[in-house]
N, C-alpha and C positions, 0 to 999 in steps of 0.2 A: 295720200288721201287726207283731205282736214280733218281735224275733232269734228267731233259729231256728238251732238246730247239730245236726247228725246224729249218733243215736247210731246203736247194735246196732238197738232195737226200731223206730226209725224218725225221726219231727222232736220234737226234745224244744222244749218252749215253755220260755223262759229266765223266766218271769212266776211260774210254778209252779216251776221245777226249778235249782239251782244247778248252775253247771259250772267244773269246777276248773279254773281256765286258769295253762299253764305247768308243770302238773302230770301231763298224759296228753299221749299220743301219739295222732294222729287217720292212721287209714287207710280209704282205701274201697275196701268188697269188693263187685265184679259177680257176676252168674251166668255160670258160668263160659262161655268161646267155645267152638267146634265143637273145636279144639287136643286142648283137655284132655278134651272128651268122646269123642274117639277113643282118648285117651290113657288113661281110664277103663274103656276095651273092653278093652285092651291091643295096642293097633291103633298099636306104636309105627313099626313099618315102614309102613306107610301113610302115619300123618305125615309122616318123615321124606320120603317119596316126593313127596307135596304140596308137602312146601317146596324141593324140589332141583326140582322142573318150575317153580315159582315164578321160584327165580332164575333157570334158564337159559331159562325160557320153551319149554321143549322137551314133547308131548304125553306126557300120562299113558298107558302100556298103557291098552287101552280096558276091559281085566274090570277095572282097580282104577280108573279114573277113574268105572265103574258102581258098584261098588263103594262108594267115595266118595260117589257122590250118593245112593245108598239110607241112610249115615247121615248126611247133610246133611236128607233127606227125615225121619227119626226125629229128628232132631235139632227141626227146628219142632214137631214132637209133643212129644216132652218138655221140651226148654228146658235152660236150663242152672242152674237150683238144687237145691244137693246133693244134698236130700233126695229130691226125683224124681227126679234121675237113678239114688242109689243103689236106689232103690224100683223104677225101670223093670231094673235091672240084675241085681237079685234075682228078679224076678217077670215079666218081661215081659209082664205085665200091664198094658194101658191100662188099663182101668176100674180098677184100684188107683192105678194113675198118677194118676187124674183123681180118685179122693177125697183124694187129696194134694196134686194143686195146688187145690180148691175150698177147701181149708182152708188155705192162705197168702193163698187173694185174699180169706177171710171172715177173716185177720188183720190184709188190708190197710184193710180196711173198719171193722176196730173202730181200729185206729189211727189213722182219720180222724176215729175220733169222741173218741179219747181224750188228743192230741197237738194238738188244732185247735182254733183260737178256735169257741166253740160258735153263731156266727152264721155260720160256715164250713163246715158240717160239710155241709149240705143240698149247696151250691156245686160244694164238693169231690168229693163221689159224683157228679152229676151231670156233670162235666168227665170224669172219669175212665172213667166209660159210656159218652162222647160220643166219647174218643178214639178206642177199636177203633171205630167208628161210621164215623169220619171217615176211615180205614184205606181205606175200601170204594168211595173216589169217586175215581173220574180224576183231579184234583185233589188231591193229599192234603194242600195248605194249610189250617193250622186255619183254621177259620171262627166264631166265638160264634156267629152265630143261629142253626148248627146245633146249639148246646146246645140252645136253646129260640127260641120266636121271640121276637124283639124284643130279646135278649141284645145286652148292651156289655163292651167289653174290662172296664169300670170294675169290673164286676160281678162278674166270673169273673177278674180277674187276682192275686187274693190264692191263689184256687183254683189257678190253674197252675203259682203261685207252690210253694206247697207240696208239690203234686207233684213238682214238680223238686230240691225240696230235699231229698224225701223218700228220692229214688232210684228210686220206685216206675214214674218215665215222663221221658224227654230232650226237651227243646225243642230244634229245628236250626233255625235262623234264617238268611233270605237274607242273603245278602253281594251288596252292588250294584256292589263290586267285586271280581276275584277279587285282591287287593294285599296282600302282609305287610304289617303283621300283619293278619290275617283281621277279627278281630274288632273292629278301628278301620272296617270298612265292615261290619257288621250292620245292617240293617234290624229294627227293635225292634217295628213291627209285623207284621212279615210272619215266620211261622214255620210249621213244622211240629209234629206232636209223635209221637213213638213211648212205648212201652211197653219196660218195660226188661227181658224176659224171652218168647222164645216159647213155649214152654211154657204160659206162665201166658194169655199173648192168646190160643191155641187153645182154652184151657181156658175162659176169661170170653166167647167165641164160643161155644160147645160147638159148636167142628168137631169131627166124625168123626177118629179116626187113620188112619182105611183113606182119607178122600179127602184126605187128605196124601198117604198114602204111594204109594196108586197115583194119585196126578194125577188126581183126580177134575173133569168139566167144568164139575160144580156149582157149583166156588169162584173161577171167571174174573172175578168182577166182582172177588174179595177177594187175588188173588191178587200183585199189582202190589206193595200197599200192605203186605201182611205179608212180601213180599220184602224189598221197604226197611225193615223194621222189619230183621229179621235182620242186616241191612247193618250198620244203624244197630249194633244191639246189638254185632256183633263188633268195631266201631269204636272204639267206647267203652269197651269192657272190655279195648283195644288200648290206650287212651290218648291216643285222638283228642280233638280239640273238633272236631263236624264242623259245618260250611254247605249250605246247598245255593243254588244259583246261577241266574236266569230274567233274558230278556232282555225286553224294550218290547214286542217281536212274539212271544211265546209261549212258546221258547226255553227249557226246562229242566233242569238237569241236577243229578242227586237229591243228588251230596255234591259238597261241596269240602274236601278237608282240605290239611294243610299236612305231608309228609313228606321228612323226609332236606332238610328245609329249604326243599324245593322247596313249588310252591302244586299240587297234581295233582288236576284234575277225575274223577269216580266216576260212571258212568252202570250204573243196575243194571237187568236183566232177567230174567223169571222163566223164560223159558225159552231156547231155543236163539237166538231170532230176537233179531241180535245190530245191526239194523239202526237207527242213533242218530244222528236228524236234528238232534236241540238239541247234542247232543256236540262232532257235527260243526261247528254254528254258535259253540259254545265254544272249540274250537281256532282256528278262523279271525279271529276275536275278540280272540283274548286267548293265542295262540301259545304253548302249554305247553311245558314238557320233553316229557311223554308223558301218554296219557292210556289210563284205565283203565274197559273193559269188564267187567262182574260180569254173568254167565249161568251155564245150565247146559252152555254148550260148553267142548271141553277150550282147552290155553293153547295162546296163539299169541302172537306179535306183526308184527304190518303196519301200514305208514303211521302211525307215533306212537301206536299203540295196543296198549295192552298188554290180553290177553283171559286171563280168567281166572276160573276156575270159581267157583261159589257158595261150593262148601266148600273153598275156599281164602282167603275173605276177611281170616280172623285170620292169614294171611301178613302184611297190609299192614302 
């Protein structure tokens, strides 16, 4: 596979494209987290209100913890790329929302074709399909023969390669030990993958914004796996490298990152039921400082757990 370096428009191939090295400054820009999308309402007391319950762990009033989760719930509907947010902001229009994110994932698509070794290109689109795909199973470890049957890493890892370098989708890889530094125990086969915008996965599923926003029962199989996306994305746009961590006997727990120096396990839920059997088998395990519940209940903290609502995650 060539080098590959990130521009603005996506993965530039060094074969075709010169790059001035020593010459530019290289930054990377995410869709922005839930923060700046309150921050965009002008919803700056509510922020602020999020992040002092954060530190002291003390309960949000219950209208503004509702409050909060109704734009956490909009927040999955539009996502965090400027241009949809500023489009939902002006127009409160979903269906104008959704002809503008179908026109970034039909820019992500020609950039696959236009950026990509062209024995790739076929690969590429189909990993990228497979991922929301793979969102939708109890399980959200990638699997290749769910690309296709009979799929090998061999096949599709130039593919996932480029995704990840593109920015377009995050590889989280288990850690088979939870030890600084994190990523000296990664398990190089064993991953996950998320998308790096919800907005855009809602959009490339065509869910409804009405079974977002009112908790529709319809989307209980999808529900789990595009929470951990969300997780994921605030993670990363925070400046995490995240893990996520499984034991011999089944034992899961969806992130592990490394903060304030500490190693802190992330158990996320989509809704209230905040009951974490692999959690619990991770504390016992492997004795953290504290460990972190992500639901829709407000903050608390008991017994080494710190709880704390969805749309507080861009605290961490």
């Amino acid at each position: 596979m060539p080098r590959d370096v990130k521009s603005g428009a996506g993965v530039v191939n060094r074969e075709s494209f010169s790059f001035p090295v020593g010459k530019v400054g290289i930054k990377t820009l995410y869709p922005i987290d839930l923060e700046k999308f309150l921050l965009a309402f002008g919803e700056q007391g509510l922020t602020a209100q999020i992040r002092e319950c954060f530190d002291t762990d003390m309960p949000m009033p219950v209208a503004l913890h509702d409050a909060a989760l109704a734009y956490y719930r909009q927040y999955l509907v539009v996502g965090g790329m400027p241009e949809c947010v500023g489009k939902y902001i002006a127009t409160k229009d979903f269906i104008l929302l959704r002809h503008t994110q179908a026109s970034i994932l039909e820019a992500y698509l020609n950039d696959m074709s236009k950026y990509n070794n062209v024995n790739e290109i076929k690969k590429t689109r189909l990993a990228y399909d497979n991922i929301t795909i793979q969102l939708s199973k109890k399980n959200t470890r990638f699997k290749y023969k769910l690309i296709k049957s009979g799929a090998r890493a061999s096949e599709f890892e130039n593919a996932l390669e480029w995704l990840s370098l593109s920015g377009i989708a995050t590889r989280v890889h288990r850690i088979e030990r939870p030890v600084k530094p994190l990523g000296n125990y990664r398990d190089i086969d064993a991953f996950k993958i998320y998308v790096s915008d919800m907005g855009l996965l809602c959009a490339k599923k065509d869910i409804a914004a009405e079974d977002v926003l009112y908790k529709s029962g319809d989307l209980d199989d999808f529900k789990g796996g595009m929470t951990e996306n969300y997780v994921c994305c605030q993670l990363i746009a925070n400046g995490y490298t995240c893990y996520y961590w499984s034991s011999d006997r089944g034992a899961e727990v969806d992130f592990v990152i490394q903060r304030d120096g500490k190693v802190i396990p992330i158990e996320v839920k989509s809704a209230e039921n905040t009951k974490a059997k692999s959690l619990s088998t991770y504390i016992s395990l492997h004795n953290p400082v504290y460990a972190i519940k992500l639901s829709t209940r407000n903050y608390g903290f008991a017994d080494g757990k710190k709880t704390v609502p969805l749309y507080a995650a861009f605290c961490l």
